[in-house]
C-alpha positions in Angstrom: 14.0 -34.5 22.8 11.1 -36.8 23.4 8.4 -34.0 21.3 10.8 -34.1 18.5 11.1 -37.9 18.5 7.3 -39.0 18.6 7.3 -35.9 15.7 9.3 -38.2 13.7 7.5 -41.4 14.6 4.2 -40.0 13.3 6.2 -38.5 10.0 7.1 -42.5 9.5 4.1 -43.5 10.4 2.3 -41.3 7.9 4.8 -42.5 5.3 4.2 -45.8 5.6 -0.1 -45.2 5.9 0.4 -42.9 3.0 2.0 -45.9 0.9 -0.8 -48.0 1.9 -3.6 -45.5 0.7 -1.7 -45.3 -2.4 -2.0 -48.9 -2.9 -5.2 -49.0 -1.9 -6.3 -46.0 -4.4 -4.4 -47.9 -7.6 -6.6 -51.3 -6.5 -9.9 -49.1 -6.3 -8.7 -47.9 -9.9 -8.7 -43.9 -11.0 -12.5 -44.4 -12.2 -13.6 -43.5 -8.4 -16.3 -41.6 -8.9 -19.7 -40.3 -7.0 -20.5 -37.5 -4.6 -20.0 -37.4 -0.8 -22.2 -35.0 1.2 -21.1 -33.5 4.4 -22.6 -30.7 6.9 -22.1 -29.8 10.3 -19.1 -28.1 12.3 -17.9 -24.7 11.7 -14.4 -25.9 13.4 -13.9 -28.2 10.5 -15.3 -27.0 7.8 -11.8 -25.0 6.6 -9.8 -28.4 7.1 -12.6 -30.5 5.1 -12.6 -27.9 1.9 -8.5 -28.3 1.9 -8.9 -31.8 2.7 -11.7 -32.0 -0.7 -9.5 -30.6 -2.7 -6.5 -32.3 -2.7 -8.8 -35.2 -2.9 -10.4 -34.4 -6.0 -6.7 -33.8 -7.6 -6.6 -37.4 -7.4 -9.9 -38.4 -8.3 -12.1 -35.4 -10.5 -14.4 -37.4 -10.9 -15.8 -37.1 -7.1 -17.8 -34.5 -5.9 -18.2 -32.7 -2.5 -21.4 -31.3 -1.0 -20.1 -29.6 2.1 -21.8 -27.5 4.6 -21.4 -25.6 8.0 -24.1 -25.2 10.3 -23.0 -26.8 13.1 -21.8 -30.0 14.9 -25.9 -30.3 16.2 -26.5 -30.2 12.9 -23.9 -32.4 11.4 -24.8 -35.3 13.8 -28.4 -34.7 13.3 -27.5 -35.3 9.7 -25.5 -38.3 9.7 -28.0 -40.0 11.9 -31.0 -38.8 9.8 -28.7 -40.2 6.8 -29.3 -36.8 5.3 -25.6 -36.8 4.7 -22.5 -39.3 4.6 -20.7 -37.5 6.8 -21.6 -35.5 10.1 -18.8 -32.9 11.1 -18.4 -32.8 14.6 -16.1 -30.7 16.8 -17.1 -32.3 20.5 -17.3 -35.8 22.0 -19.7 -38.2 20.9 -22.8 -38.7 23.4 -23.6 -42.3 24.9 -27.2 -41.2 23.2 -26.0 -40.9 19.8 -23.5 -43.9 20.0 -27.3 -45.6 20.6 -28.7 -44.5 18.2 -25.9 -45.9 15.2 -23.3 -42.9 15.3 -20.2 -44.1 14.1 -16.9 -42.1 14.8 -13.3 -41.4 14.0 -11.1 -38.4 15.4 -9.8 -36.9 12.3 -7.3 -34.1 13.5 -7.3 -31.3 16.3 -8.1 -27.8 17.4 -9.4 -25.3 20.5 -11.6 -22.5 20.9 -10.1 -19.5 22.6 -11.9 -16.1 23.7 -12.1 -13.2 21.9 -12.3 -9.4 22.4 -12.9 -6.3 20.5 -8.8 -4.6 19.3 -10.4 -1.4 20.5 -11.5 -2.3 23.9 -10.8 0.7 26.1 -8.6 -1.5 28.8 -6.9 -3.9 26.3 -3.5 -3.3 27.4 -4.4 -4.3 30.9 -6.1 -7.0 29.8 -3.6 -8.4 28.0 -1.0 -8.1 30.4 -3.4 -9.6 33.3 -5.3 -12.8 31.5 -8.0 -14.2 32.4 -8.4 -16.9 35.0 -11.1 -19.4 34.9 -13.1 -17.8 37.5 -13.2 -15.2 35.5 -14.7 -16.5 32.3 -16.9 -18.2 34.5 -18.5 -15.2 35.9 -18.4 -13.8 32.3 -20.7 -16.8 31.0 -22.3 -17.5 34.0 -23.3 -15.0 36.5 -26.9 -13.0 35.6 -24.9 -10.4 36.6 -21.5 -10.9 34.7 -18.4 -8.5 36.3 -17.4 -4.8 34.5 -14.3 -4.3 32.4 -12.7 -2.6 35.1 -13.1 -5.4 37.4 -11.6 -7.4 35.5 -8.7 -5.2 34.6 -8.7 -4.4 38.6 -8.9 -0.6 37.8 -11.5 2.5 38.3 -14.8 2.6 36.3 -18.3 0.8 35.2 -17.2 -0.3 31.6 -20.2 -3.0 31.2 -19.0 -6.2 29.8 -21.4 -7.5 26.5 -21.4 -10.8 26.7 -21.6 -12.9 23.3 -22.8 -16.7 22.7 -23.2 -19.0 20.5 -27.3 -19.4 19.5 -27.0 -22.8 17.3 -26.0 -25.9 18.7 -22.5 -26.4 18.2 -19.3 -27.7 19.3 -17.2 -24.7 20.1 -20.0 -23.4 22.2 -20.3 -26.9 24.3 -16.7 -27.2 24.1 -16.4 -23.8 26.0 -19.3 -24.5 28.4 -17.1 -27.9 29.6 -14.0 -25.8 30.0 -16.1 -24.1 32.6 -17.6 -27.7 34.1 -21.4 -26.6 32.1 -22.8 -27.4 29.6 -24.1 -25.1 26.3 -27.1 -24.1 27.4 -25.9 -22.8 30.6 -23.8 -20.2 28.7 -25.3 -16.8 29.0 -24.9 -13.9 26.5 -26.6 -12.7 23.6 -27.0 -15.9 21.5 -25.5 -15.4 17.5 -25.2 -17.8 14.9 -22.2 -19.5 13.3 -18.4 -19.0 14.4 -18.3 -16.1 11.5 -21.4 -14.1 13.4 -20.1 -14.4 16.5 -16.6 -13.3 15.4 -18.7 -10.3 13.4 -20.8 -8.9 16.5 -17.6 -9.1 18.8 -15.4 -7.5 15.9 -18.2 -4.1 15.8 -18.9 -3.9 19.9 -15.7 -2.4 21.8 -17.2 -3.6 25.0 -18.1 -7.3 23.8 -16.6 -10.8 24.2 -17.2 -14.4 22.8 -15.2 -17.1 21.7 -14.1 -19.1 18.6 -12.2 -22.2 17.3 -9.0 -20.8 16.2 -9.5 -21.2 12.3 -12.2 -18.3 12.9 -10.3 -16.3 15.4 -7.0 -15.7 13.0 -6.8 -14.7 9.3 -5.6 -17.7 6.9 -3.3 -15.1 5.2 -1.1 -13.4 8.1 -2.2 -16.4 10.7 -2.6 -13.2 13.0 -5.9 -12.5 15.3 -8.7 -11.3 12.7 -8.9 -7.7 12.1 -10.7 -6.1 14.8 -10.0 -8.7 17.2 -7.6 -9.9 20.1 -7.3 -13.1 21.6 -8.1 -13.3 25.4 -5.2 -14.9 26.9 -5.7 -17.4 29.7 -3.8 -17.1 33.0 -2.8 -20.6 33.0 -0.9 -20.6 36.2 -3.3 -17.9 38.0 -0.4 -15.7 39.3 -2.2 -12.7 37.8 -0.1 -12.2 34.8 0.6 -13.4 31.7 4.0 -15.1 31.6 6.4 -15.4 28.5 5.6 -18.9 28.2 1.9 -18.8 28.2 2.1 -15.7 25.5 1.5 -17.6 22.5 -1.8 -16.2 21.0 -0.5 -13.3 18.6 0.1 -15.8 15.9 -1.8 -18.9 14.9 1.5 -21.4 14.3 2.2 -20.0 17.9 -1.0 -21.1 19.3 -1.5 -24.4 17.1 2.2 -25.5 18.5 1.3 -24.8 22.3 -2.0 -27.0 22.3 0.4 -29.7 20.7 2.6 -29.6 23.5 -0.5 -29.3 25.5 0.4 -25.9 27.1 -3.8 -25.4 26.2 -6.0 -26.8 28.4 -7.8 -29.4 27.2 -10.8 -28.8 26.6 -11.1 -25.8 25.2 -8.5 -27.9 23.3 -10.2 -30.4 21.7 -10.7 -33.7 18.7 -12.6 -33.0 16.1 -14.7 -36.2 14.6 -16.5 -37.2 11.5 -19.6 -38.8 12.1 -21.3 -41.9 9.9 -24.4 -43.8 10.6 -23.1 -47.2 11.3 -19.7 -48.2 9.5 -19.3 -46.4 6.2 -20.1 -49.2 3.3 -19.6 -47.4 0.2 -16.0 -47.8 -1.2 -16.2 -44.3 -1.5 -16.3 -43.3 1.9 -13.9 -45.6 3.1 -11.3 -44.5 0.8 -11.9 -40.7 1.3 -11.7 -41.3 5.2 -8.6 -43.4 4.5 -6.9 -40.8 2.5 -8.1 -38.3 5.4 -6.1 -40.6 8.0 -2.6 -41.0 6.0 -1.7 -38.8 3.1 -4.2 -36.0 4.1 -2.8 -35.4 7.7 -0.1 -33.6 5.9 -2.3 -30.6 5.1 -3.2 -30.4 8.5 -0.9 -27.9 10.2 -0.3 -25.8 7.0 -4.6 -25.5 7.4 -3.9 -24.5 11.2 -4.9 -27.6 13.0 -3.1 -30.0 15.1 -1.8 -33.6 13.9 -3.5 -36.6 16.2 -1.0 -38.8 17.3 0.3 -42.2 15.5 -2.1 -43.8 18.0 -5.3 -42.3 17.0 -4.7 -42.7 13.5 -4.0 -45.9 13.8 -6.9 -47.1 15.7 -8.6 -44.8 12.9 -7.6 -46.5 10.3 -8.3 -50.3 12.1 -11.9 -49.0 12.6 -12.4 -48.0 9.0 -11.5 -51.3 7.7 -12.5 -53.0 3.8 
């Protein structure tokens, strides 16, 4: 009962934020024009192309230059003022604060772990989990555990371990589930959340992880051909209970880390990045329009609504 009532207190909220964007868009006039560049995380870059355009339905005369290489890269960006807007898919450091990095949470995700569909021990694996020991011996031990030791049966299948080489988010985001950092995450290193899913998706021994948007198809919202999601033994019983079995479809997995049956992180807020406080009338009514009207793309996209609080406090922080 309480879940279904703050639901409804964020659908008011959002309806009353969404009339004041409205009235904010007819005072800034449908002439709104001008091009805002963006560039950085892989976890966002799905939600920021919906987001674009259904913005651009309102005002054509606006252009996007969006790309993904990264949340490194994005804040690097921002900071640089090589771009508006940074993409960023983990916390903000106290160093980057310094330096002028100016933040809002704009919606939600996780990364999860993923394995190869034909990975001689799935079935096992599937019905066992993984607890966080585990993963942490995956990622990092020099000398990571065999398939059968983790399935707790006979044999010497060797486990290929799979990384992320850029610096990014999902990757640092993982790394702090297992109380490390990125660079402490061992593996073969591969670029982008579409690489890693690649090498993972061709090696029936290998595993790696990905935010969910890369980890399930857009079109069934099941795990990407060729893949399986890991599940996590949340409760470390040795099994995989009913109610920690949500990862065979992506509305099932986007509704559990809203009810924060995912551990957070891997679940985790998902930013853009300015430097200093936007000043273009552009920016501010994009990001404004992000905040109210545009939140209700967000599940249909796969992500996860922030709360009435963080939009708020959004919005307040935006300002003009």
């Amino acid at each position: 009962m309480k879940k279904t009532l703050t639901f409804l207190a964020v659908l008011v909220m959002l309806g009353h934020l969404g009339a004041q964007t409205v009235q904010a868009q007819k005072g800034s006039g449908q002439n709104l024009q001008g091009t805002i560049t963006m560039s950085g995380a892989f976890a966002l870059y799905p939600m920021v192309m919906k987001w674009s355009e259904e913005f651009r339905k309102l005002y054509p005369q606006v252009r996007f230059d969006i790309s993904a290489g990264g949340a490194g890269k994005g804040i690097a960006d921002a900071l640089a003022d090589m771009v508006d807007i940074g993409m960023v898919s983990r916390e903000i450091h106290p160093v980057e604060i310094q330096k002028g990095a100016w933040f809002i949470p704009v919606t939600k995700d996780a990364v999860v772990a993923v394995i190869n569909q034909g990975n001689p021990l799935l079935k096992e694996l599937l019905k066992k989990g993984m607890k966080k020991a585990d993963f942490m011996r995956i990622w990092l031990d020099e000398t990571p555990p065999t398939w059968n030791e983790l399935a707790a049966t006979k044999g010497n299948l060797q486990i290929h371990v799979y990384t992320r080489s850029d610096s990014c988010g999902a990757a640092e985001t993982w790394a702090l589930f297992l109380g490390k950092k990125q660079e402490d995450l061992l593996g073969i290193g591969v670029f982008g959340d579409p690489g890693l899913n690649e090498a993972v998706r061709k090696d029936a021994l290998g595993i790696g992880f990905n935010n969910i948007n890369y980890a399930y198809d857009a079109t069934t919202r099941k795990p990407m051909a060729g893949v399986t999601i890991l599940p996590i033994d949340l409760n470390e019983n040795g099994r995989i209970d009913t109610d920690e079995n949500f990862y065979g479809h992506r509305d099932a997995i986007v509704k559990a880390i809203a009810d924060d049956k995912y551990p957070s992180p891997p679940a985790r807020d998902l930013y853009f990045v300015c430097h200093g406080r936007p000043q273009k009338q552009l920016l501010a009514v994009f990001m404004k329009w992000v905040l109210s009207t545009g939140q209700k793309f967000v599940t249909e996209a796969g992500y996860i609504a922030l709360s009435a609080a963080k939009l708020t406090q959004g919005l307040r922080k935006i300002g003009q």
